[in-house]
VMD Tcl script that draws the C-alpha trace (Angstrom):
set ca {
  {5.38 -45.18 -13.69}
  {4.72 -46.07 -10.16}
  {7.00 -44.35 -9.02}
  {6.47 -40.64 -10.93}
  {2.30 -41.06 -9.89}
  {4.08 -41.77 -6.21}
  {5.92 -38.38 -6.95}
  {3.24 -36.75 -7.73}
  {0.60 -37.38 -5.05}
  {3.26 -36.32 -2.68}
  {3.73 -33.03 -4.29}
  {0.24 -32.65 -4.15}
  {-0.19 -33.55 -0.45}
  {2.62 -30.66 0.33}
  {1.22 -28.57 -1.79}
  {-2.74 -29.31 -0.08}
  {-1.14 -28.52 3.21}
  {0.71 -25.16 2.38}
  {-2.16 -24.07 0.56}
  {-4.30 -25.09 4.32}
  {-1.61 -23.02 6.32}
  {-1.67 -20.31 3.93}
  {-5.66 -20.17 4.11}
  {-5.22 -20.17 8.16}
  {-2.79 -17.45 7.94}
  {-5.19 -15.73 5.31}
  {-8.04 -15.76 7.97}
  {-5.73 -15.04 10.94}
  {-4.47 -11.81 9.45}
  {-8.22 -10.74 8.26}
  {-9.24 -10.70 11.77}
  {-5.88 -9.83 13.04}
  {-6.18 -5.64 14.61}
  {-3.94 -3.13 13.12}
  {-1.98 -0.41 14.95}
  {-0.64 2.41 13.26}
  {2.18 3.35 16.02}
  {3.82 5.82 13.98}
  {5.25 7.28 10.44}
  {8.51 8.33 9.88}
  {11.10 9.92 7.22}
  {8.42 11.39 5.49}
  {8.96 12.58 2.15}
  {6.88 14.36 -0.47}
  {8.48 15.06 -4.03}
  {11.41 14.62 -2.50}
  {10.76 16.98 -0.06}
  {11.64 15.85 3.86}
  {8.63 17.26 6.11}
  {10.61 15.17 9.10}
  {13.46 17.28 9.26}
  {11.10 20.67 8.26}
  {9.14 20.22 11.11}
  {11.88 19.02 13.25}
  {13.89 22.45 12.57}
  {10.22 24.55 12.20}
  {11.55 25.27 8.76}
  {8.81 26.07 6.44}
  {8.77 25.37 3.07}
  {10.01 27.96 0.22}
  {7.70 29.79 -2.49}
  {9.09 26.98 -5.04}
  {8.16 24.33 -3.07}
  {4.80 24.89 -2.00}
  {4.01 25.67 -6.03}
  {5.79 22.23 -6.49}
  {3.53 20.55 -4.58}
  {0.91 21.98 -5.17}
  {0.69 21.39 -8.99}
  {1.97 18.23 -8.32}
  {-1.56 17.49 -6.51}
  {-3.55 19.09 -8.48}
  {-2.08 17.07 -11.76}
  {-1.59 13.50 -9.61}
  {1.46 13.43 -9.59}
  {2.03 13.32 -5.82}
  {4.32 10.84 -4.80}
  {5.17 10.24 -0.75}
  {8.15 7.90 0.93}
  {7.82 7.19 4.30}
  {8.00 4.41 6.96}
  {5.49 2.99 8.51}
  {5.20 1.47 11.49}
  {1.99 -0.99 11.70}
  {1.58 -3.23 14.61}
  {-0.46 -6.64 14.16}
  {-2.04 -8.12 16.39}
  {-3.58 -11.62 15.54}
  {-6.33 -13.34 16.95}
  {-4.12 -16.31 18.48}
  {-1.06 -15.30 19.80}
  {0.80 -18.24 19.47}
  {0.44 -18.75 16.06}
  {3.77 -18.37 13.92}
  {1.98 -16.60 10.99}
  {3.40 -14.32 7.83}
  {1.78 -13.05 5.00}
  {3.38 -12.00 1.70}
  {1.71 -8.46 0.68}
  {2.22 -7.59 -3.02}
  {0.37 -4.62 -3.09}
  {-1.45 -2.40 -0.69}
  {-3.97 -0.09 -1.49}
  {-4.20 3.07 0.88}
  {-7.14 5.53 1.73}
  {-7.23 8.13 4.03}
  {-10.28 9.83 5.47}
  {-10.92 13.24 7.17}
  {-13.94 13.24 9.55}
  {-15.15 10.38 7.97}
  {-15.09 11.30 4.22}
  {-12.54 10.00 1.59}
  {-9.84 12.28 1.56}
  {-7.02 10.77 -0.24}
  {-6.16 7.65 -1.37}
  {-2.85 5.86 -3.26}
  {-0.98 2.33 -3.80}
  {2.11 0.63 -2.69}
  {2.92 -1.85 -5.23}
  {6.03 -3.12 -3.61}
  {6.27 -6.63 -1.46}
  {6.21 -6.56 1.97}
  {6.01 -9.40 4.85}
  {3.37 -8.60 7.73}
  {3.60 -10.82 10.86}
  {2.92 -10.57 14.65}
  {4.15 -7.53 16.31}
  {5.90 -4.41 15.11}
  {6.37 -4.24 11.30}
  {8.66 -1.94 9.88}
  {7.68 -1.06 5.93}
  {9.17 1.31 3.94}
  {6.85 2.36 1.05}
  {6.93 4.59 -2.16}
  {3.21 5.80 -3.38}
  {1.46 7.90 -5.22}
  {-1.03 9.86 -3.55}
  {-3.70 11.13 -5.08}
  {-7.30 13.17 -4.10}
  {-9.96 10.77 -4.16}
  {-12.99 11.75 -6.86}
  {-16.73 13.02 -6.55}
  {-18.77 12.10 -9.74}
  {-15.44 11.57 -11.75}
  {-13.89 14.60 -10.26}
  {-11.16 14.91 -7.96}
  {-12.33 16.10 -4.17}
  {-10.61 19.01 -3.16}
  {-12.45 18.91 -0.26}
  {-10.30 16.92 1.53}
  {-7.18 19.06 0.73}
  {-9.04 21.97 2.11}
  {-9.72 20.52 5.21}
  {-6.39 18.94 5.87}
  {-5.07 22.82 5.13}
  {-7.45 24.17 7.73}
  {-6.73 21.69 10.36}
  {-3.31 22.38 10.02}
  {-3.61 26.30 10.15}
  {-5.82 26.74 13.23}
  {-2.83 23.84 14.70}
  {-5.49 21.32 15.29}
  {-4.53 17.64 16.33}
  {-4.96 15.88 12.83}
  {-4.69 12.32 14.82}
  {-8.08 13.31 15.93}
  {-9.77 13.53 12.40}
  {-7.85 11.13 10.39}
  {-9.02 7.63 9.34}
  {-6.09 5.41 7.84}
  {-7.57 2.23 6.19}
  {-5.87 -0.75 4.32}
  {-6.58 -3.11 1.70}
  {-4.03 -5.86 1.17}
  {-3.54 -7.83 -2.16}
  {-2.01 -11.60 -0.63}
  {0.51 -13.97 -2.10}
  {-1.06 -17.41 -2.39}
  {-0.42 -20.83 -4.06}
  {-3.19 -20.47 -6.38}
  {-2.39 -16.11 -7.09}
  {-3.37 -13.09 -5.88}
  {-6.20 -12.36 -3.40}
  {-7.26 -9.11 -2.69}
  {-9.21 -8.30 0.09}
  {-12.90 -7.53 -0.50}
  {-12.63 -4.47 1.79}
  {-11.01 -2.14 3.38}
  {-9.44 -2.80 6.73}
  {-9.30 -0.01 9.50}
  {-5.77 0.73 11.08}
  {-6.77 2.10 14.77}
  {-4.30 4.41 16.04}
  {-1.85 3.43 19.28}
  {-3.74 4.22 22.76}
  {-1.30 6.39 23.86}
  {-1.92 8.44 20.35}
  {2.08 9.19 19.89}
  {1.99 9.42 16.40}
}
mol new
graphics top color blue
foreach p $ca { graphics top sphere $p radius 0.5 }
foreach p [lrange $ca 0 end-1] q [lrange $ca 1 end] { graphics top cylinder $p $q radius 0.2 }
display resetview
């Protein structure tokens, strides 16, 4: 009997000091600064935008009505990779955090735009993560509604060949793996974009 309640308080006492570290790592990463340094192998219904814009190919009559019922009904879905930088408040510390779902939202001169969810697991730690992710994206809504208003304006930024890094707003919510479950965070977390803007 001794022995098992001898059992158990250690158990406890490991689990009390994960459940510390984890809360440390927790706070670290909430004041930690994000870097978006870049996106690549874009995909949109299948569709690869890298290699269109890499060979200036536009996309066919098919295509563009793909995609554009396929936003207009939700049922946008994007692959890419992205590239996020951390960088936490102490340097030295030898932090990770388990992600098991990320919620996305994109913003065009300040207004919601678009918005979607990863629900895949990914690791974040110091430095240069690598994450490839598979989401929806979908408009954000007005009174119920969805806002084409950010669609328009992406469309007319991109017609008069404006420099979209200079409108756009990327911000993250995380949902963390902990001992005691899931924590999402309360809000949303702006990802600044690289100083030398070579997204």
């Amino acid at each position: 009997m001794k022995k098992q309640l001898y059992l158990v308080l250690v158990l406890l006492l490991i689990f009390a000091g994960h459940g510390c570290k984890q809360v440390q790592d927790i706070k670290a990463f909430t004041e930690a600064n994000y870097r978006l340094e870049g996106v690549e192998n874009v995909k949109l219904n299948g569709v690869d935008l890298d290699k269109r814009l890499q060979t200036e190919q536009g996309l066919s009559t098919s295509e563009r009505d793909s995609l554009l019922t396929a936003v207009t009904t939700n049922r946008l879905q994007m692959g890419a990779i992205l590239l996020l930088r951390v960088e936490l408040p102490d340097a030295n510390q030898d932090s990770k955090l388990t992600l098991t779902k990320l919620q996305w939202l994109l913003l065009i001169d300040g207004k919601e735009a678009m918005t979607g969810t990863v629900d895949e697991t990914m690791v974040l730690e110091e430095g240069l993560n690598t994450l490839p992710i598979q989401t929806p994206v979908q408009l954000t809504e007005v009174d119920g509604q969805p806002n084409y208003e950010g669609l328009n304006r992406i469309i007319n930024l991109v017609s008069r060949n404006a420099n979209l890094k200079q409108h756009i707003t990327f911000q993250i919510k995380p949902t963390v793996k902990t001992p005691v479950g899931n924590i999402t965070a309360p809000n949303y977390i702006t990802v600044s974009k690289p100083q030398n803007e070579n997204v």
